[in-house]
C-alpha positions in Angstrom: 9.4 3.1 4.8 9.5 4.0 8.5 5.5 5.1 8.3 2.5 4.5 6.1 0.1 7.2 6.3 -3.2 6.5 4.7 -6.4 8.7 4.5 -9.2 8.0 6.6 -11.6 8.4 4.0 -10.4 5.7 1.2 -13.9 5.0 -1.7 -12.2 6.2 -4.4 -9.1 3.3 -3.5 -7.5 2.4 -6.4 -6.6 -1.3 -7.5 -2.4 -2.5 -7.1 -1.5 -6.1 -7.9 0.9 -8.1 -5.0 1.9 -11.3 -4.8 1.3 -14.3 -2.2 4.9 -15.2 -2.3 6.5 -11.7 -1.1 4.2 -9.9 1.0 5.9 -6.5 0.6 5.6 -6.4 -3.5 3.4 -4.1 -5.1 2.3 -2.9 -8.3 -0.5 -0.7 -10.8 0.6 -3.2 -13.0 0.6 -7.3 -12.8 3.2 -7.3 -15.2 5.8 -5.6 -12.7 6.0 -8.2 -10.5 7.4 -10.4 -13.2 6.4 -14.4 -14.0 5.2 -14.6 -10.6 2.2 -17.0 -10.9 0.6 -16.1 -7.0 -0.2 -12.0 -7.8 -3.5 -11.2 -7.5 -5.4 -7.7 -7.2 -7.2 -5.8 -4.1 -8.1 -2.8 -2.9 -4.8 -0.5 -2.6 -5.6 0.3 1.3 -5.0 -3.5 3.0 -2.3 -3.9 0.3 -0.4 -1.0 1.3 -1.3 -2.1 4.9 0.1 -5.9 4.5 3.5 -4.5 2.9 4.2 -2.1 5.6 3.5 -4.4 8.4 5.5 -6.9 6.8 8.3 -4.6 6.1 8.7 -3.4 9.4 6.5 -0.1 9.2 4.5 1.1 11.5 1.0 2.5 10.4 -1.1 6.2 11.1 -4.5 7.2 10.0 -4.5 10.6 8.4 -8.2 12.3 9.5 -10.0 15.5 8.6 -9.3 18.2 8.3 -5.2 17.6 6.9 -5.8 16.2 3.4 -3.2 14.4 1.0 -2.9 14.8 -2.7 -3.3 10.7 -3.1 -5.0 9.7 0.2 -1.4 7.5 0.9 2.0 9.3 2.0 4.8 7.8 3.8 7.9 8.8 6.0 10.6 7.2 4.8 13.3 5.3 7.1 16.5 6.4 5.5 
């Protein structure tokens, strides 16, 4: 992704699963990121954060009153 655009407002975040061995995977499930034995579970917010800053995104806050369906969008790069 070129941007990550994330809602200001984030207390209903949801939990993903990444791992400490590649920065940029992500997943709702633990399982996804296959035998990897370094995943571990946050708040989606920073781990969306971490991902994009390590893949080269940059980052914009999306504040009241413009609203998104899943308080997360993104611009993609290609």
């Amino acid at each position: 992704m070129e941007t990550l655009l994330l809602a200001a407002d984030r207390g209903a975040d949801p939990v993903l699963f990444a791992s400490r061995r590649d920065p940029r995977a992500l997943g709702t499930d633990p399982a996804a990121l296959g035998e990897d034995s370094t995943v571990f579970s946050a708040s989606a917010a920073p781990l969306l954060l971490r991902s994009a800053v390590f893949g080269g995104a940059s980052f914009t806050e999306i504040l009241p009153p413009t609203h998104c369906t899943d308080g997360v969008a993104a611009l993609l790069r290609y």
